[in-house]
C-alpha positions in Angstrom: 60.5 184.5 124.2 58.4 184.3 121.5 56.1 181.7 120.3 58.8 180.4 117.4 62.4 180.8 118.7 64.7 183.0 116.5 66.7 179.9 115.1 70.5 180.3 113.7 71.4 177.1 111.0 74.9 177.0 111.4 77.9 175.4 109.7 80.8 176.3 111.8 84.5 177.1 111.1 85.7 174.4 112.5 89.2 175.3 111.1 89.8 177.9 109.0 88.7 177.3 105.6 87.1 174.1 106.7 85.1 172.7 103.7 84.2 169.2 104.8 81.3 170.4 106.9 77.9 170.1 106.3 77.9 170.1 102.6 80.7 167.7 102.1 80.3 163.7 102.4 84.1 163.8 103.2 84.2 165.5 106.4 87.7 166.3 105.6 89.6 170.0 104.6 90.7 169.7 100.5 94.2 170.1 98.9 92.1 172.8 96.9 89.5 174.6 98.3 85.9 173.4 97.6 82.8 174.4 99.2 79.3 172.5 98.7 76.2 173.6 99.7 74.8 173.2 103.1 71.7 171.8 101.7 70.3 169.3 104.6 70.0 173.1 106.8 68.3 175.5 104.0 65.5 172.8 104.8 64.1 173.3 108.3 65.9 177.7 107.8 63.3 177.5 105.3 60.5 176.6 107.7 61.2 179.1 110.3 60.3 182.8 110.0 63.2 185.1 111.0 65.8 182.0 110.9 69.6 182.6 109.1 71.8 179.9 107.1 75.0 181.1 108.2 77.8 179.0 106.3 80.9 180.6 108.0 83.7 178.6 106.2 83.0 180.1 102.4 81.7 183.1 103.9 85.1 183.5 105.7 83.5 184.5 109.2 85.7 182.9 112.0 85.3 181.5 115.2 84.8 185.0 117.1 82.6 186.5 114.6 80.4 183.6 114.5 80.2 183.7 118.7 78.7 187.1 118.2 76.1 186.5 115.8 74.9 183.5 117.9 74.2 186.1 120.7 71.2 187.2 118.5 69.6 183.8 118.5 67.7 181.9 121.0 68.4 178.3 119.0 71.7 177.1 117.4 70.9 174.2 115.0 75.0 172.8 114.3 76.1 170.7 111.9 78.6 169.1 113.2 81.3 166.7 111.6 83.2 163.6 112.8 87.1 165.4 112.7 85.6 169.0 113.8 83.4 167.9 117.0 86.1 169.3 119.5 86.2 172.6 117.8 82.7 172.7 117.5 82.4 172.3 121.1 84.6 174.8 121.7 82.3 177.5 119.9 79.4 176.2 121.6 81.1 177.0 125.1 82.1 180.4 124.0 78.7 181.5 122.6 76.8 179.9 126.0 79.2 181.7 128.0 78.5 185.0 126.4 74.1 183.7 126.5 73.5 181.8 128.7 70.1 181.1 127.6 70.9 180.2 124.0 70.0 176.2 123.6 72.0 174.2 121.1 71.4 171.4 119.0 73.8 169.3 117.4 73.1 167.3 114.0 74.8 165.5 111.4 76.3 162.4 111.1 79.1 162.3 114.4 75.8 162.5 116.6 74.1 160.3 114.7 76.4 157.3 115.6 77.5 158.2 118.6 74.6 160.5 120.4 75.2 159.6 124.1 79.1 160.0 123.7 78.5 163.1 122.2 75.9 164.7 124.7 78.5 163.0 127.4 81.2 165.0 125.9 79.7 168.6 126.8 77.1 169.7 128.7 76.2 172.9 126.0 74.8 170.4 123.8 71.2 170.4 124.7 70.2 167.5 122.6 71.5 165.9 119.6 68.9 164.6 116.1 69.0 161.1 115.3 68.3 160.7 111.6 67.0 163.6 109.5 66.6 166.9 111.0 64.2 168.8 109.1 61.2 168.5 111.5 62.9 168.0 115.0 64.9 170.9 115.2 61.6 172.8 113.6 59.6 171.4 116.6 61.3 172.6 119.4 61.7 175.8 118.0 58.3 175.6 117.6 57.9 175.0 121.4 57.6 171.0 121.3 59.2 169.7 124.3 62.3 167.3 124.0 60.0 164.4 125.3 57.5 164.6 122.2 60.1 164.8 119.8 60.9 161.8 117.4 64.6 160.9 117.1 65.7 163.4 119.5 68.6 162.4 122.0 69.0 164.7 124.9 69.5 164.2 129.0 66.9 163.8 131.8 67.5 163.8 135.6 71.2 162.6 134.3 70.5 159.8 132.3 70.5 160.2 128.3 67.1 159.7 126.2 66.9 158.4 123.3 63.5 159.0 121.7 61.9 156.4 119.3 63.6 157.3 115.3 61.8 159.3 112.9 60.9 157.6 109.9 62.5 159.1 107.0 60.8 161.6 104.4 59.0 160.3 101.7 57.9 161.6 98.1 54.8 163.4 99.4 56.5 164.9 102.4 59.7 165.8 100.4 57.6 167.9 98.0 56.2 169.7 101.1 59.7 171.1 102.1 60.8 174.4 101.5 63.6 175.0 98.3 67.2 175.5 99.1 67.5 177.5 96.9 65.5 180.1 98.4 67.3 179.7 101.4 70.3 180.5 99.7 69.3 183.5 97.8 68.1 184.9 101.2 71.2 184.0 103.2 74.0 182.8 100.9 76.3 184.6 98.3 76.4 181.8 95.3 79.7 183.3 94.3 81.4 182.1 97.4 81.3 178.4 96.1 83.7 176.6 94.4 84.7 173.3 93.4 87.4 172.9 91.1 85.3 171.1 88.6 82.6 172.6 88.3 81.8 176.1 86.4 81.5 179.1 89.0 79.4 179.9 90.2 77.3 176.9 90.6 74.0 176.1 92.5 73.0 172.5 94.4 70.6 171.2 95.4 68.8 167.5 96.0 66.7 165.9 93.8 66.2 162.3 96.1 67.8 161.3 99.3 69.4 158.1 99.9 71.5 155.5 98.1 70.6 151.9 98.0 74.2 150.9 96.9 76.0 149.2 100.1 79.6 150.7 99.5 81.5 150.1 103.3 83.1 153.2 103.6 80.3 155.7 102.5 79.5 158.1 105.4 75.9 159.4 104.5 74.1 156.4 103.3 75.4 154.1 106.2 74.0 157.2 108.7 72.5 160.3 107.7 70.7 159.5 104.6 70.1 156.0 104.7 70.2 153.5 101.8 66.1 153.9 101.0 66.3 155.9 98.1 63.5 158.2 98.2 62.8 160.5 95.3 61.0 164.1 95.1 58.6 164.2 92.0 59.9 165.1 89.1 57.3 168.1 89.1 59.0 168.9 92.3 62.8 169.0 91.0 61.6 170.7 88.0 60.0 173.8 89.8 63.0 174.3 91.6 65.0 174.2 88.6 62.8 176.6 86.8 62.8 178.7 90.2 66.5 179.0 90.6 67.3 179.8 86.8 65.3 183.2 87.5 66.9 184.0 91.2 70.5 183.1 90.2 70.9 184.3 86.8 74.7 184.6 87.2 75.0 181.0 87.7 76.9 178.8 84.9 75.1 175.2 86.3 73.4 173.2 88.7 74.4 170.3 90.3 72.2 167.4 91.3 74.1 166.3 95.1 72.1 163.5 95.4 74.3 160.7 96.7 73.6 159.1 93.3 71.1 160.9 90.6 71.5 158.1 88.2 69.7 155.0 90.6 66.9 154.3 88.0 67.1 154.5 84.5 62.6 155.5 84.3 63.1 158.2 86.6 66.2 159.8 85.3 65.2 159.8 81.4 61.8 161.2 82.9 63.5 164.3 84.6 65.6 164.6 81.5 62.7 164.6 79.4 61.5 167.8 81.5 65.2 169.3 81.6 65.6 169.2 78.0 63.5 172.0 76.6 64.5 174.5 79.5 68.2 174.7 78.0 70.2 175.3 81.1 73.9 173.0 82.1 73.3 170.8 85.1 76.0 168.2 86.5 74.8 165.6 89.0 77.0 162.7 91.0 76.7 158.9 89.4 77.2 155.4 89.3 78.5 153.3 86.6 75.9 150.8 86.0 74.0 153.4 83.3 73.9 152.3 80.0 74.6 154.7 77.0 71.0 155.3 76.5 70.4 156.6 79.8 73.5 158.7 79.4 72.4 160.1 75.8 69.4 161.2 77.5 71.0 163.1 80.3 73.8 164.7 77.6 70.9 166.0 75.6 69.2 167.4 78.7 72.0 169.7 79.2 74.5 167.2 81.8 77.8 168.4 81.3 79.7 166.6 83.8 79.6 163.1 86.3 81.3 162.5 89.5 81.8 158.9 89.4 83.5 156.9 92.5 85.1 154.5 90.6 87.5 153.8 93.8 90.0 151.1 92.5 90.9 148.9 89.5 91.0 146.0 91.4 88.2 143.5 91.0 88.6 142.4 94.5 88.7 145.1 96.3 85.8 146.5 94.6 84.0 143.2 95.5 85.6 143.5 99.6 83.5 147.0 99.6 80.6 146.0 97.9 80.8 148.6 95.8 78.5 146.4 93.3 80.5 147.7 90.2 83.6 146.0 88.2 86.6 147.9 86.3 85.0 146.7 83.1 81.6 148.6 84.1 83.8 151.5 84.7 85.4 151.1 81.2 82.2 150.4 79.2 80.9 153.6 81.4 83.5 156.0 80.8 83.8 154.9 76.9 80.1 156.1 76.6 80.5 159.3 78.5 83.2 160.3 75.8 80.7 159.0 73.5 77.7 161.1 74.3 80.4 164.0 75.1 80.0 164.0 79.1 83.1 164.9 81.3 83.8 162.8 83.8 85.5 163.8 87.3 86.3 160.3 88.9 86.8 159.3 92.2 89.5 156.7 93.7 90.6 155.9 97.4 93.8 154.4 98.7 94.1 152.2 101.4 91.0 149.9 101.6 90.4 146.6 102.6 93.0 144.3 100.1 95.3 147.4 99.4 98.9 146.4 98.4 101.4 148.5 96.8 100.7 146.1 93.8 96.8 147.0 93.9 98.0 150.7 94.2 100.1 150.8 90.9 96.7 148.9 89.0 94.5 151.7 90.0 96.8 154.5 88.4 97.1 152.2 85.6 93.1 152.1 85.4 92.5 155.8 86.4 94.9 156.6 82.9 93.1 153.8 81.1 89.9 155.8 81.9 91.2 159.3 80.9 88.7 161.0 83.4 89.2 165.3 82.4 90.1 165.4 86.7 90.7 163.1 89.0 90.5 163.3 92.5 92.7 160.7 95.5 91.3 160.1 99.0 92.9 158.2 101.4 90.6 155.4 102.9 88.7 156.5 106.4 87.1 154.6 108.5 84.2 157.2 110.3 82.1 155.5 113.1 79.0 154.2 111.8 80.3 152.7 108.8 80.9 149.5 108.0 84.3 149.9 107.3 85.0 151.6 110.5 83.7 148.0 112.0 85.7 145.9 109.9 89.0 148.4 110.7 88.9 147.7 114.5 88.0 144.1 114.5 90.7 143.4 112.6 93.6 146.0 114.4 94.0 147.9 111.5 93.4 151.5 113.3 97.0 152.7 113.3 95.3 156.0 115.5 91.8 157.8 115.8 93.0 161.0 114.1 91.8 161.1 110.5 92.9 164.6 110.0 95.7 167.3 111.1 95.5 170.7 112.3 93.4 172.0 110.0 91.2 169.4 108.9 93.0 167.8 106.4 92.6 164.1 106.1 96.0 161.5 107.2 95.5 157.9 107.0 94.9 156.0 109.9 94.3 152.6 108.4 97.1 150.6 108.4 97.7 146.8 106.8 100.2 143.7 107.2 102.7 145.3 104.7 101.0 148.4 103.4 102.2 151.3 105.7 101.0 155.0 106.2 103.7 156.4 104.3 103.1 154.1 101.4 99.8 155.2 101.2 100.4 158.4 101.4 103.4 158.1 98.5 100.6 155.6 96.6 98.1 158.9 96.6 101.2 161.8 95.7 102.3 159.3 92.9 98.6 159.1 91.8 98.5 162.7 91.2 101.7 163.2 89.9 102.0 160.5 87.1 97.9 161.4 86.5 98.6 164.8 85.9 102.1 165.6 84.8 101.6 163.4 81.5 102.0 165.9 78.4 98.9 165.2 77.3 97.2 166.0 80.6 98.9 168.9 80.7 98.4 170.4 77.2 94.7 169.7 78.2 94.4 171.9 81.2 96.8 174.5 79.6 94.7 174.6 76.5 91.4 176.0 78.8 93.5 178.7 80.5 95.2 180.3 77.6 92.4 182.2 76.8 90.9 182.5 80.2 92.2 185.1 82.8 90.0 183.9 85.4 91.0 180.2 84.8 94.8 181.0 84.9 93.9 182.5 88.5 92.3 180.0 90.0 94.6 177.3 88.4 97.7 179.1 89.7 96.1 179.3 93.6 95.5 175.9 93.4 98.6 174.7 92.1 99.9 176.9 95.4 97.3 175.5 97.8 98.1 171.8 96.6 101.7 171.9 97.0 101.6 173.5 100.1 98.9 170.7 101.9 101.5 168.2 100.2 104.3 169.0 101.7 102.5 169.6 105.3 101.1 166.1 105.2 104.3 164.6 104.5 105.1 166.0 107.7 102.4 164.9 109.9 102.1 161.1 108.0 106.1 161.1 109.2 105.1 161.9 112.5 102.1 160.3 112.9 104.0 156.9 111.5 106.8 156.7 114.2 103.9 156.9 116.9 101.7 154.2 115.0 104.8 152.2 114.8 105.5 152.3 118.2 101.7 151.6 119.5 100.9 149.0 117.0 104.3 147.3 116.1 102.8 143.9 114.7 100.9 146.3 112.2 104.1 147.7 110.9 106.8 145.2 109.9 
């Protein structure tokens, strides 16, 4: 072996056309298809000489083909995701099976809450990353033993270590890290990513890490990110942005994935400030505490569009999530985005904690009030690790453990004294359907395909796609229901 191990960064097909793996903060397959970036691996595959960024589920390599490619390795770094762990560790068997040798790491958020259960659950995983990944897995490929290894969980004379955490990256030591994007134009093809909202082909990456905000039911900031915000210098995010505009020429925008871009007004007008004369679209996620100054600024710098979780119209329920934000932020918000011309792709969820069909019927009442250009309707999860996921099982409100189907794609398993699983699930196809089908609405998205071949194709597939996952859910929330009912009768009345 030699001195650095030749290192595979790999985000598996957990199901086919998975997409809530280790680019998504919704570890959950879409109604339509959308891929994000696996930017938390490009980091430590940018570190290691003769390393690959294999991101099977855009890429469309399955399960077989990705065994054999792991048989050229020595170390597989997998990102792993809370509703694909059993598959995952089911491709980990089959590539140790046909190398023996090969040592595995898992990493993401699943291990990160649960490490000993997961090391417990299969003896191929040889340790599992507490915390950010970038250095550990970079150590031991580096020939670091397990022992001297910060936030490293692995087993010993068949007990489980846990190592002392990591502290996470700062300013200094996030401007020392490799681009993604260089890692991408090595390994990736920026064509294969999509996301409905977004002009194709696009190109993410992370300007800070983090999100202070204290939302219950956020995955990332509540394990793998953390709720320090910690920034790269603006110099930093610049360069990169300067960088990529030369290797992907092709590409129509970036997007900013930070878990929120827009945390502090200084720092945001100062990136825009740099932004501004280099002329290029760029979309980033937000909050909706920025003023219209702030959002001026970003419009001028080339922003074109803000995903915005604005989650529910209901006061309360915003306030039993501490979501920190009010409908009337999101009004004034959303008022000024039209203002300053910015589109706005806004984010709701059905089914947390104070959900009643009443509190359903506000939100689509808000979410038209709002006139976001898209819209997209989750139903509330409750992952391990999250506050939420506490709050759920204290109270008996786990109707089941499955979050998703077959294929990955998310059912609700939170149940409430009067609000049921198929109510939620009729709460979320009403959302769409009164959202969307309004003439208006319609004549909107009609209006961009009419002269647009390429946009009348992908509209049409996922029109298809939608009412296809429609229609299977139905059939699994139907299912899943009777059994919930039956288990947990005082939870269904």
């Amino acid at each position: 072996m030699s001195s650095v191990m030749k290192t595979l960064f790999l985000n598996p097909p957990s199901f086919e056309g998975f997409d809530g793996g280790a680019g998504a903060r919704w570890p959950a397959t879409r109604e339509i298809a959308s891929y994000w970036y696996p930017v938390w691996l490009s980091y430590p595959a940018g570190m290691l000489p003769g390393s690959r960024l294999l991101d099977a589920p855009p890429a469309k390599i399955s399960q077989a083909e990705t065994i054999k490619i792991s048989s050229d390795y020595d170390f597989v770094v997998l990102f792993t995701s809370n509703v694909g762990f059993e598959s995952d560790v089911s491709i980990v068997r089959h590539m140790k099976e046909a190398k023996p040798s090969l040592k595995v790491a898992f990493v993401g958020p699943d291990v990160q809450t649960r490490p000993a259960e997961c090391l417990r659950a299969s003896e191929d995983i040889d340790f599992v990353v507490r915390g950010e990944f970038d250095h550990p897995v970079v150590e031991f490929a580096q020939g670091v033993p397990l022992s001297g290894i910060a936030g490293a969980s692995y087993r010993k004379d068949g007990e489980i270590v846990h190592n002392p955490a990591r502290p996470p990256l700062e300013t200094a030591e996030l401007d020392k890290l490799p681009f993604a994007t260089e890692v991408y134009k090595r390994d990736l093809k920026i064509e294969d990513y999509n996301i409905p909202f977004l002009l194709h082909p696009y190109v993410s990456f992370y300007t800070s890490r983090g999100c202070p905000a204290l939302c219950t039911f956020c995955h990332w900031p509540q394990t793998l990110s953390g709720h320090a915000w910690r920034v790269r210098s603006t110099d930093n995010v610049v360069a990169e942005f300067r960088q990529a505009m030369k290797l992907f020429p092709q590409a129509k925008e970036f997007f900013f994935d930070d878990d929120t871009f827009n945390i502090r007004k200084d720092r945001v007008v100062d990136v825009c400030s740099r932004l501004q004369p280099l002329g290029f679209r760029w979309s980033a996620n937000a909050r909706t505490h920025t003023d219209y100054d702030t959002l001026k600024a970003m419009a001028d710098a080339g922003c074109r569009l803000l995903i915005v979780g604005f989650e529910s119209g209901d006061a309360q329920i915003l306030k039993n999530i501490k979501k920190g934000t009010t409908p009337e932020m999101g009004r004034a918000f959303a008022k000024n985005c039209k203002k300053v011309g910015l589109i706005v792709h806004a984010d709701f969820i059905i089914g947390l904690p104070g959900e009643t069909k009443e509190t359903i019927a506000r939100t689509i009442d808000y979410a038209k009030e709002l006139d976001a250009d898209t819209v997209q309707v989750s139903v509330a999860h409750a992952y391990p690790g999250t506050e939420l996921y506490e709050y759920a099982a204290k109270n008996g409100y786990l109707a089941t453990e499955q979050r998703a189907d077959g294929g990955g794609h998310q059912l609700p398993h939170i149940v409430y004294p009067g609000l049921s699983l198929e109510d939620m699930m009729a709460g979320m196809n009403r959302f769409y359907d009164s959202y969307y089908l309004r003439p208006r609405i319609v004549w909107r998205i009609v209006k961009k395909a009419l002269w647009d071949s390429h946009e009348r194709k992908r509209l049409y597939g996922e029109a298809v796609e939608y009412l296809r996952i429609r229609a299977e859910r139905w059939r699994y929330v139907r299912h899943g229901a009777a059994q919930a009912r039956a288990a947990y009768p005082a939870a269904h009345p």
